[in-house]
N, C-alpha and C positions, 0 to 999 in steps of 0.2 A: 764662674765655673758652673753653675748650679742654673744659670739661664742657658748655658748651651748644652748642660744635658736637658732641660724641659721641652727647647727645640729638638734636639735630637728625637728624643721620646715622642714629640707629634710626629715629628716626619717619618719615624717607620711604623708607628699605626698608620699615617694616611697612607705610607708603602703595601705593607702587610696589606691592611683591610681591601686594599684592593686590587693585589694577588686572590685572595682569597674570591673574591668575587668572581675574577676570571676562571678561575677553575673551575664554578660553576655554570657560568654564561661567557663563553668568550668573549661575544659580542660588545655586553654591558661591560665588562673590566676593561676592553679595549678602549671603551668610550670614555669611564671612568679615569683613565691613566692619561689619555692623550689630550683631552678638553681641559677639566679642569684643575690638575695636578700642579701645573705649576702656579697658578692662581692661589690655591689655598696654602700653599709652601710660599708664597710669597706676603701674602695676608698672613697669615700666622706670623711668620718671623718680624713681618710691619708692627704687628698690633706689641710681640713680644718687646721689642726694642731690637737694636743693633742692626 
């Protein structure tokens, strides 16, 4: 239980953090969300286990 809230908890900073960014720069949150988003949700939960 305690590993899928730690997951959780990365994946909506890396959400959040980059909402956040798009508010400021469309462009770069655009870029941000669409390239390497599922990469690092995929690497993160690799490295986490499961």
């Amino acid at each position: 239980m305690l590993l899928y809230l730690i997951k959780l908890c990365i994946t909506l900073t890396v959400i959040l953090g980059s909402a956040e960014v798009a508010k400021r720069s469309p462009t770069l949150g655009a870029f941000i969300v669409v390239l390497p988003l599922v990469s690092i949700l995929s690497m993160t939960k690799a490295l986490l286990g499961h």
